[in-house]
C-alpha positions as CSV (number, residue, x, y, z in Angstrom):
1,X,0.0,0.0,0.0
2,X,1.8,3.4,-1.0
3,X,2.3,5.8,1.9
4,X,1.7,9.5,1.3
5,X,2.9,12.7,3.3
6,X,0.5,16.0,4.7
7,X,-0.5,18.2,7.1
8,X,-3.3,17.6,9.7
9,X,-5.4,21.0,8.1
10,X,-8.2,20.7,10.2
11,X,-9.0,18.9,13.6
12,X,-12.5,18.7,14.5
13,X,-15.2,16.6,16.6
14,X,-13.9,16.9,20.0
15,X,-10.9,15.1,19.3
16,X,-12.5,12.5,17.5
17,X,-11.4,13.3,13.7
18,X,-10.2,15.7,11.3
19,X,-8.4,16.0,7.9
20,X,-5.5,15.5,5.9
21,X,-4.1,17.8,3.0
22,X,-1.8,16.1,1.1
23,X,-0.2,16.0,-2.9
24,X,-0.6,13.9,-5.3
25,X,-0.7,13.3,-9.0
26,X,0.3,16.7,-9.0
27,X,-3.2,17.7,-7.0
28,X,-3.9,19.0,-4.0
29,X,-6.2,16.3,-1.8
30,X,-8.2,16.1,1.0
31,X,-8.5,13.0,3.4
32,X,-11.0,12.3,6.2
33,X,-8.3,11.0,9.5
34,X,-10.8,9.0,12.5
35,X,-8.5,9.5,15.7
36,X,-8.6,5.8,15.2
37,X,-6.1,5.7,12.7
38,X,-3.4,7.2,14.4
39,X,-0.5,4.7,15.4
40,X,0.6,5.5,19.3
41,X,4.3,5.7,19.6
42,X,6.2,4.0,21.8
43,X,4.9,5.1,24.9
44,X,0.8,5.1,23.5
45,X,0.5,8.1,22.5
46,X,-0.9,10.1,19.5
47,X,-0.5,13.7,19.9
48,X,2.1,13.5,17.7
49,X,-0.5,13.4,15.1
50,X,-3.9,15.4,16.3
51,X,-3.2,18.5,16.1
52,X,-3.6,21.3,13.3
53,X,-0.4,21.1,11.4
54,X,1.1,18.2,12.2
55,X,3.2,16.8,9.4
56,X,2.7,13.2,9.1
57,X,2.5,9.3,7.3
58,X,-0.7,7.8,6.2
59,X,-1.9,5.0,3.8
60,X,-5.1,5.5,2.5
61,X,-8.1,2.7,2.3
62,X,-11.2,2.7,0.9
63,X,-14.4,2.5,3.1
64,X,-18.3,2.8,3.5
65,X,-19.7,5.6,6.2
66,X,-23.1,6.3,6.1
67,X,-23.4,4.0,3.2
68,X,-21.2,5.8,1.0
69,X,-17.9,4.9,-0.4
70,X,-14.7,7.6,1.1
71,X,-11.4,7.0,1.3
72,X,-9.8,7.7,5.1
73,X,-6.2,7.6,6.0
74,X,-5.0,5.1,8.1
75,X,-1.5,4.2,9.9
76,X,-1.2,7.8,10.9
77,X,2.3,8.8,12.9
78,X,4.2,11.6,12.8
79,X,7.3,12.6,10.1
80,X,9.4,13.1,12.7
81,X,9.3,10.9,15.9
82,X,10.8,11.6,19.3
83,X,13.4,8.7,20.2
84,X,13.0,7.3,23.3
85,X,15.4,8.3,25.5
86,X,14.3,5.6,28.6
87,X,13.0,1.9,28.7
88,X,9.2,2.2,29.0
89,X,9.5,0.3,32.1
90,X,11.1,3.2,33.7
91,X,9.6,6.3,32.3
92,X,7.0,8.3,34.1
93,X,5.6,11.2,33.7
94,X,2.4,13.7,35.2
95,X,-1.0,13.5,33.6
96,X,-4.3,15.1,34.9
97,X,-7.5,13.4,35.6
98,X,-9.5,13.8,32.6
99,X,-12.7,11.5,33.9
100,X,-13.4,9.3,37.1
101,X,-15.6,6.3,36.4
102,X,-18.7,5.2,38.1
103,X,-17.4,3.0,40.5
104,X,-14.4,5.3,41.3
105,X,-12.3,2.2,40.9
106,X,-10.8,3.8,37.5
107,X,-10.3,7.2,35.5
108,X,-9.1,8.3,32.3
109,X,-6.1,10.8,32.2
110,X,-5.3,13.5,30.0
111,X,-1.6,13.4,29.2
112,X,1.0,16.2,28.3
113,X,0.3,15.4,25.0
114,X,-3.3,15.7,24.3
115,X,-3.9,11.8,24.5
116,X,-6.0,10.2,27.2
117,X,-4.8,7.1,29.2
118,X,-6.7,4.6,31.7
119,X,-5.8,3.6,35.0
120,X,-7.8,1.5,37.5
121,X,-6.7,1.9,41.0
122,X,-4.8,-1.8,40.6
123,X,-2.1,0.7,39.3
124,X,-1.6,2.6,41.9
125,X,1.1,2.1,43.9
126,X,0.2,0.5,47.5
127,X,1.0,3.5,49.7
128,X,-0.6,5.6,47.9
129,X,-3.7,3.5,47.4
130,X,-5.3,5.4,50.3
131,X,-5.8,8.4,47.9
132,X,-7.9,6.9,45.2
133,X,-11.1,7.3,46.5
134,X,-10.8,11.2,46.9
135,X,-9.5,12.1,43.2
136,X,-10.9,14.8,41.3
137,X,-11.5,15.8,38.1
138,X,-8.0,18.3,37.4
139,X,-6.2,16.3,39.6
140,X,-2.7,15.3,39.2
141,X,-1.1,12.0,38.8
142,X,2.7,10.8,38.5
143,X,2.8,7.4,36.6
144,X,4.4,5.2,34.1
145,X,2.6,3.2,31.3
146,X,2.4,-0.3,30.4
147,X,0.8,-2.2,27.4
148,X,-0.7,-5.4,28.1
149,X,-1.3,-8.4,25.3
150,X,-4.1,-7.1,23.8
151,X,-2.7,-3.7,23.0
152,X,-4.2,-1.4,25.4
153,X,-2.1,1.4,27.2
154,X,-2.5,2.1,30.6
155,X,-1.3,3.7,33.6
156,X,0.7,2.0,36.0
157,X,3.1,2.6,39.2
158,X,0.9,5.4,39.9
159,X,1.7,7.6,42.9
160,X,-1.2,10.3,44.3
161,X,-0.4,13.6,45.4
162,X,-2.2,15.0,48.6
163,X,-5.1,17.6,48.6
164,X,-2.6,19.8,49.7
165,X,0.2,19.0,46.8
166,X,-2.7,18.9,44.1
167,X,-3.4,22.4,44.9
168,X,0.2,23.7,45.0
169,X,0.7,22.2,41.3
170,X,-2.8,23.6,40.0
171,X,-1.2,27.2,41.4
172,X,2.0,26.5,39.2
173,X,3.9,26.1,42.5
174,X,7.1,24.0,42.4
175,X,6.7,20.4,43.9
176,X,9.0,16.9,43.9
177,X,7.5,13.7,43.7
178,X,4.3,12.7,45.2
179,X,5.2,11.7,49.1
180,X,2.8,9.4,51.1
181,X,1.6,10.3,54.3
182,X,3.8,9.2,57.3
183,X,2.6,9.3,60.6
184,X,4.9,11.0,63.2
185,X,5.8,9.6,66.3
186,X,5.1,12.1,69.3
187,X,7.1,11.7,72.7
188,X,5.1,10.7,75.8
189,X,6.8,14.2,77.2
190,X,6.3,16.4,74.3
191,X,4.8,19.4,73.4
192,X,2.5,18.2,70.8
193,X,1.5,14.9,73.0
194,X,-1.9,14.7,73.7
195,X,-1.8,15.2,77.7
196,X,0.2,18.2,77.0
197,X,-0.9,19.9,73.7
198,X,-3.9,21.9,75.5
199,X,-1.8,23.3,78.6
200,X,-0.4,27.0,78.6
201,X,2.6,27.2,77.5
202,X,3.7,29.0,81.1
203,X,2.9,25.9,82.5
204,X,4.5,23.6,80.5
205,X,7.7,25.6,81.1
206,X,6.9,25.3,85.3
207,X,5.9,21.7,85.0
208,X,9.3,21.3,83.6
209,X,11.2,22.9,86.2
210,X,10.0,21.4,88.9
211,X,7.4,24.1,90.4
212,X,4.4,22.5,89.7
């Protein structure tokens, strides 16, 4: 099947298709691209290719839609495609939650570049696992990506961020890796323990010298 070369001209349908403008025979062509057709790269993406602009690949085959004959392209990837730098067993990298499902036992995330991953909570990592239940739509999530046998991507070694570090990174505030919540061991004799945390701070200071 001969491969062509064009520009995405037009991207349309809430994602869901657009068009191709491409040479040949000397003329300039048109044709119809479903967001099916595009190949994910080597970490499941397609961003590459849905976007207005985008120079990229295609075969074209013959089809019926609403029982007429068209042409659409298919095999769709980019003319130019990033190398990866990584193994895909070690690459991560921050999406946003896009969806939660009914159930809250999954979502769909938006990724960095336009495409949506899944991820059910079974790839979260365990101490982070406690976090699931409270995501929300916007929410940010650090994660790698895995492809299982029948082809589908998904999200996996997950890690949560808090409330707290969700709202930082939706204020464009600097922040490390997500960091589970560790519970603090308080001395019997400290400030903060809890036969002590309500007393005067005058009295704390007496009790401690002796005068009380």
């Amino acid at each position: 099947m001969k491969e062509f070369e064009g520009v995405v001209d037009k991207w349309i349908g809430d994602g869901r298709y657009g068009f191709i403008a491409y040479r040949s025979s000397g003329a300039q062509r048109r044709v119809f691209l479903p967001a099916s057709s595009i190949r994910k790269d080597a970490l499941g993406r397609t961003g590459h290719s849905s976007f207005e602009g985008a120079l990229v690949r295609f075969k074209i085959e013959p089809t019926v839609y609403k029982d007429q004959a068209r042409d659409i392209a298919v095999d769709v990837h980019a003319v130019f495609e990033d190398a990866l730098t990584t193994s895909v067993s070690e690459y991560r990298e921050v999406s946003r939650v896009a969806k939660i499902n009914g159930g809250r036992c999954s979502a769909w995330l938006c990724r960095e570049d336009g495409s949506n991953v899944f991820i059910h909570k079974n790839g979260v990592e365990p101490e982070f696992l406690d976090r699931f239940p409270e995501l929300q739509v916007g929410d940010f999530i650090f994660h790698g990506v895995e492809c299982n046998s029948a082809g589908a991507w998904a999200a996996c070694n997950a890690e949560l961020f808090s409330r707290e570090e969700n709202e930082k990174l939706k204020r464009g505030e600097p922040l490390t890796d997500p960091e589970p919540e560790v519970e603090v061991p308080v001395e019997p004799d400290s400030l903060l323990a809890p036969a002590t945390r309500n007393k005067p701070l005058i009295q704390l200071i007496m009790e401690k010298r002796g005068k009380l």
